[in-house]
C-alpha positions in Angstrom: 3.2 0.1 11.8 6.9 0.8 12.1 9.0 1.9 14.7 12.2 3.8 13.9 11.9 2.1 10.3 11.4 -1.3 12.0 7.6 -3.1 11.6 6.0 -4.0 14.9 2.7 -4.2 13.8 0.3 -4.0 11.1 -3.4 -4.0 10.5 -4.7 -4.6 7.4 -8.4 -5.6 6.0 -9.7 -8.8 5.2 -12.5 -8.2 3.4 -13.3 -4.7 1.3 -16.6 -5.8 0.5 -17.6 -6.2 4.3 -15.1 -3.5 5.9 -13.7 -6.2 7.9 -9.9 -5.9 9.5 -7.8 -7.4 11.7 -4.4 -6.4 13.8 -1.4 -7.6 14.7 0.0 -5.7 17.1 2.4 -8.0 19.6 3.2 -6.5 22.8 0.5 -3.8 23.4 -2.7 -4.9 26.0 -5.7 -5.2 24.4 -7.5 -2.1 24.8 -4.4 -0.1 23.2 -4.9 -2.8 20.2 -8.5 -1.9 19.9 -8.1 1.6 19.9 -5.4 1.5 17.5 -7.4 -0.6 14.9 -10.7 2.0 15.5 -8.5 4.3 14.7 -7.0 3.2 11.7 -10.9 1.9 10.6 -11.6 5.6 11.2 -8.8 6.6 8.9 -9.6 4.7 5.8 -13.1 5.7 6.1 -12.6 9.5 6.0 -10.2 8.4 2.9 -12.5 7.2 1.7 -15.5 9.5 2.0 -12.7 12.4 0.0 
């Protein structure tokens, strides 16, 4: 994730063959984190499904 061309975050997947991911995402609370990792899980699978 980038702000203003500057990363602040990222979330990336750790395994393809299990769909797992994790996020990195210093300085928001937890619940924001979540949300923004559903989302991007959300993402990749309707990516995908195209």
């Amino acid at each position: 994730m980038r702000v203003n061309g500057r990363r602040v975050g990222s979330v990336k997947r750790t395994s393809v063959l299990r769909g797992d991911a994790e996020a990195d995402l210093p300085g928001l609370p937890m619940p924001v984190q979540l949300f923004a990792l559903v989302l991007v899980l959300t993402m990749w699978d309707a990516t995908a499904a195209w």
